[in-house]
VEXDREN-2710 file (C-alpha; in Angstrom, 1 decimal):
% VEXDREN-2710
k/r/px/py/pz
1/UNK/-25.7/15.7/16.9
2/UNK/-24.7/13.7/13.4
3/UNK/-26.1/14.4/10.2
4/UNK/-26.6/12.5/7.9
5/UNK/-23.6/12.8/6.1
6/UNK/-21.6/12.1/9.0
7/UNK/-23.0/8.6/9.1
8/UNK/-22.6/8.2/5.6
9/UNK/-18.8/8.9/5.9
10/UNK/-18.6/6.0/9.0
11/UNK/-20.5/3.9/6.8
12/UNK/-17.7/4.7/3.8
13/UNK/-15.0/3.8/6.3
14/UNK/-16.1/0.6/7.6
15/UNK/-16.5/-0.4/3.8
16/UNK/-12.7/0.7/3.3
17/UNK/-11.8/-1.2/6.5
18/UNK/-13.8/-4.4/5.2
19/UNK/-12.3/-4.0/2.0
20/UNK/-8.9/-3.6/3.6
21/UNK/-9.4/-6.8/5.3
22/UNK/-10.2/-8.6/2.4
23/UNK/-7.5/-7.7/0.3
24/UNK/-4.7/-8.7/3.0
25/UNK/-6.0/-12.2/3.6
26/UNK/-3.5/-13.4/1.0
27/UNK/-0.7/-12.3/3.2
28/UNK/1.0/-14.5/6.0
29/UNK/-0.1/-12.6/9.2
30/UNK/2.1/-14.9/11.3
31/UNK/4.7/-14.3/9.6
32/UNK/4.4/-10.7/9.8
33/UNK/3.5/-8.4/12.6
34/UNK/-0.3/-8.0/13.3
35/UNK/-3.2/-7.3/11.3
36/UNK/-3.7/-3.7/12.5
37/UNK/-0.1/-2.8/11.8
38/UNK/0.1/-4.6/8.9
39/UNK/-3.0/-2.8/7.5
40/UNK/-1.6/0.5/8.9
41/UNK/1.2/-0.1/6.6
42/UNK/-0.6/-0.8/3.3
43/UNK/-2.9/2.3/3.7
44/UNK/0.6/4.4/4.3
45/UNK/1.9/2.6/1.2
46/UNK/-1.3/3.5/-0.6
47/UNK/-0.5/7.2/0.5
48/UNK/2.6/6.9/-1.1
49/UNK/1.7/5.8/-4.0
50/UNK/-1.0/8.1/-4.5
51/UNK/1.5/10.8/-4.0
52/UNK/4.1/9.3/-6.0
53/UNK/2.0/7.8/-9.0
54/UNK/-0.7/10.3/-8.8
55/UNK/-3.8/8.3/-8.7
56/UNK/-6.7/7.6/-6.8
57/UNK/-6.0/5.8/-3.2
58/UNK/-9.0/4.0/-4.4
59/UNK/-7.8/2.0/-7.6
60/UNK/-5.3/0.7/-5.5
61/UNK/-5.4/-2.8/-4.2
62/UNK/-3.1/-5.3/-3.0
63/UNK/-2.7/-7.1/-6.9
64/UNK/-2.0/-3.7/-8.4
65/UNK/0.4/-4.0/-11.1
66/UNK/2.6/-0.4/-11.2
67/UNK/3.5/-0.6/-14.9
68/UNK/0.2/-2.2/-15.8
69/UNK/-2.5/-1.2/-13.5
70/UNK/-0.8/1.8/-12.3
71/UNK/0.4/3.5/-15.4
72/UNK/4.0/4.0/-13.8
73/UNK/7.1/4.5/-16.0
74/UNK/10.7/3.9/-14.9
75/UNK/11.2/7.3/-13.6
76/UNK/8.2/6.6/-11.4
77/UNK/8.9/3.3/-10.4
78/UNK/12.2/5.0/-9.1
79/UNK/11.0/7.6/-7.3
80/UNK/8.5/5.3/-5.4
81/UNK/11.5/3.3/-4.1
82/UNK/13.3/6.5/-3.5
83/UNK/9.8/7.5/-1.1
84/UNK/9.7/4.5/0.3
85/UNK/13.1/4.2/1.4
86/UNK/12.3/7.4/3.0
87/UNK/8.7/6.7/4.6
88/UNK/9.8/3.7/5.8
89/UNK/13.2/4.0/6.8
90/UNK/15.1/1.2/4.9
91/UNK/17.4/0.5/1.7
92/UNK/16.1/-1.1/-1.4
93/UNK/18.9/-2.2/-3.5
94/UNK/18.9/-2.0/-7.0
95/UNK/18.2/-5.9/-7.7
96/UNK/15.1/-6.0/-5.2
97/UNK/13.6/-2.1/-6.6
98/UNK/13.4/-4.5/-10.2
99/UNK/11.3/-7.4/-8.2
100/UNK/8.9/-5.2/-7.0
101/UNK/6.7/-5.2/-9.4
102/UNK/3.1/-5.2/-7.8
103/UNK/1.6/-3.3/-4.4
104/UNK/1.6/-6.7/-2.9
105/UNK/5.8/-7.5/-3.1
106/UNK/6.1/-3.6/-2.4
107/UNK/4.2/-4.6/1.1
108/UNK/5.7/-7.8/1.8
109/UNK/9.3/-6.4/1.3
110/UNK/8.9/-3.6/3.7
111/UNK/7.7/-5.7/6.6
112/UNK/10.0/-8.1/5.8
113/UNK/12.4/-5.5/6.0
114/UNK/10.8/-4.0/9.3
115/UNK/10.9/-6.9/10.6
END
């Protein structure tokens, strides 16, 4: 039997879901491979940035700055390449790392380069 709470937490996850949704309309989802892998790989980016920039998975969204909105400093900003090289399982060269400047060219260059 669900409590209350339990309910409450579905409730808080199909909000997160919606909100998911909303933020990666912007993105080409032709282009790129579906919308439930595409969204699977934002919220892993998310993770990582959460780890990496240590904030909340919540302030994140898809026009997040990492200098700006994110507070990150160069040392950061290399060490969230460094992670995502890793998580992901691709190279970032130096001239692309200092293009990526929001969560949104972050995504589109990692599916571009899973693709």
């Amino acid at each position: 039997m669900r409590d209350d709470s339990d309910n409450e937490e579905l409730d808080n996850q199909e909000l997160d879901n919606e909100e998911l949704d909303n933020q990666l309309q912007g993105i080409d989802e032709e282009k790129y491979y579906g919308k439930l892998e595409q969204s699977e790989i934002f919220s892993k980016l998310k993770m990582i940035i959460v780890e990496q920039l240590d904030v909340d998975y919540n302030d994140i969204d898809i026009s997040s700055n990492f200098a700006y909105d994110l507070d990150a400093d160069s040392l950061d900003a290399v060490e969230l390449i460094m992670a995502l090289e890793e998580a992901f399982g691709i190279q970032i060269s130096d001239e692309d790392a200092e293009k990526i400047q929001t969560v949104e060219q972050a995504l589109k260059y990692i599916l571009d380069k899973l693709n």
